[in-house]
C-alpha positions in Angstrom: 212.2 38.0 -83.2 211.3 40.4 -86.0 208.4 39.5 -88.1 206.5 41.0 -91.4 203.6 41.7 -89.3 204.3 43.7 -86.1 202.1 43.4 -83.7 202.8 46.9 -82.8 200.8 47.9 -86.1 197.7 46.7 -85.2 197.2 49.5 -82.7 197.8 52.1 -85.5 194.6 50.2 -87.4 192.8 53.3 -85.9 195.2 55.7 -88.5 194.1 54.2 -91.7 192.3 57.3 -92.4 195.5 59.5 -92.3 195.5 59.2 -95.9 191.4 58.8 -97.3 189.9 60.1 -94.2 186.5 60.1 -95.4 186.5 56.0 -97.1 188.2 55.0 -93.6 185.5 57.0 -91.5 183.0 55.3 -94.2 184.3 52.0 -93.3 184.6 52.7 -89.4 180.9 53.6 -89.5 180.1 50.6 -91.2 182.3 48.3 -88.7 180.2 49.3 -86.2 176.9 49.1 -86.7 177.9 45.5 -87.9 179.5 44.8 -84.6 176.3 46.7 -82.7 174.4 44.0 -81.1 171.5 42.7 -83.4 169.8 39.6 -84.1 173.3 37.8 -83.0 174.8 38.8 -80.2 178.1 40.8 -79.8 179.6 37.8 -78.2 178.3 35.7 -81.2 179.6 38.2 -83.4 183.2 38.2 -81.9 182.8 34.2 -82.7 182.2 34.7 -86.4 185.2 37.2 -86.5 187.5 34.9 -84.8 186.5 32.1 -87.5 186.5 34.4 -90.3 190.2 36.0 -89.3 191.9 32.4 -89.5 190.0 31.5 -92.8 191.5 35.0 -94.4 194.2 34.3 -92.3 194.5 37.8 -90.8 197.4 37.8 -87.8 195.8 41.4 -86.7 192.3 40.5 -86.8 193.3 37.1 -85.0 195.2 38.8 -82.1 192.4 41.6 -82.1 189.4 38.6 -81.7 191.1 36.2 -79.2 191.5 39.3 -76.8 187.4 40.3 -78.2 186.1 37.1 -77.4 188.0 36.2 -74.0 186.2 39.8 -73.4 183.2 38.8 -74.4 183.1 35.2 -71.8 183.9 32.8 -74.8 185.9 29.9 -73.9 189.1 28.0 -75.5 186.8 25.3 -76.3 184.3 27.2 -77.8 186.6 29.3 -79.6 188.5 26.7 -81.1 185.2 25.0 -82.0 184.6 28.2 -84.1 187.8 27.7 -85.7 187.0 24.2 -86.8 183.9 25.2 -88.1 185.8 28.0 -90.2 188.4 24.8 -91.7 185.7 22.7 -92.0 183.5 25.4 -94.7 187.2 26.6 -95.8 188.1 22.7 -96.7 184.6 21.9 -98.3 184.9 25.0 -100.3 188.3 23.7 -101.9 186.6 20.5 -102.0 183.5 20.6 -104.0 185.6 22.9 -106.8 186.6 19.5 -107.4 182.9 18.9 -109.0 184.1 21.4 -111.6 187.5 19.7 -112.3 185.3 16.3 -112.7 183.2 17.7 -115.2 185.7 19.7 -117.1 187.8 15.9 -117.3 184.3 14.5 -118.4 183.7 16.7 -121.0 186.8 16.2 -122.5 186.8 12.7 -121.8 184.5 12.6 -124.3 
């Protein structure tokens, strides 16, 4: 089945610098010390990616942190958990715009 993402491509991630080498070995640097162990674990880390990849909805970066975080010892449950908790902000963010649209009707209400 052919696809617009290929999941082929998200090896070649590496190769962004092919054309801006010095942004993309910016960026790389950055990634990494991000990802370095800190105050949250890698394994927490991984977590947050995983959540944050199907809130920006990222096919790459969701293939790339199931694999991470199965690395890491994370579970199904607790990796679907993470997911929720990504829908959950992600609805509630949609949500409470709807304080906005109420006020805007409000004032015009008026």
């Amino acid at each position: 089945m052919e696809t617009y993402y290929d999941p082929k491509d998200l090896k070649k991630f590496g190769k962004i610098g092919e054309f801006q080498k010095p942004l993309a070995d910016k960026f790389f640097a950055y990634y990494g010390e991000v990802f370095a162990e800190g105050a949250l674990t890698a394994r927490e880390k991984s977590l947050i990616a995983l959540a944050v990849a199907h809130t920006v909805q990222c096919p790459y970066c969701i293939d790339a942190y199931s694999v991470d975080t199965l690395e890491k010892g994370c579970t199904e449950e607790e990796m679907m958990e993470a997911i929720h908790v990504a829908a959950a902000i992600r609805g509630g963010a949609s949500l409470v715009h709807g304080v906005q649209m109420m006020n805007k009707v409000k004032e015009l209400s008026m």
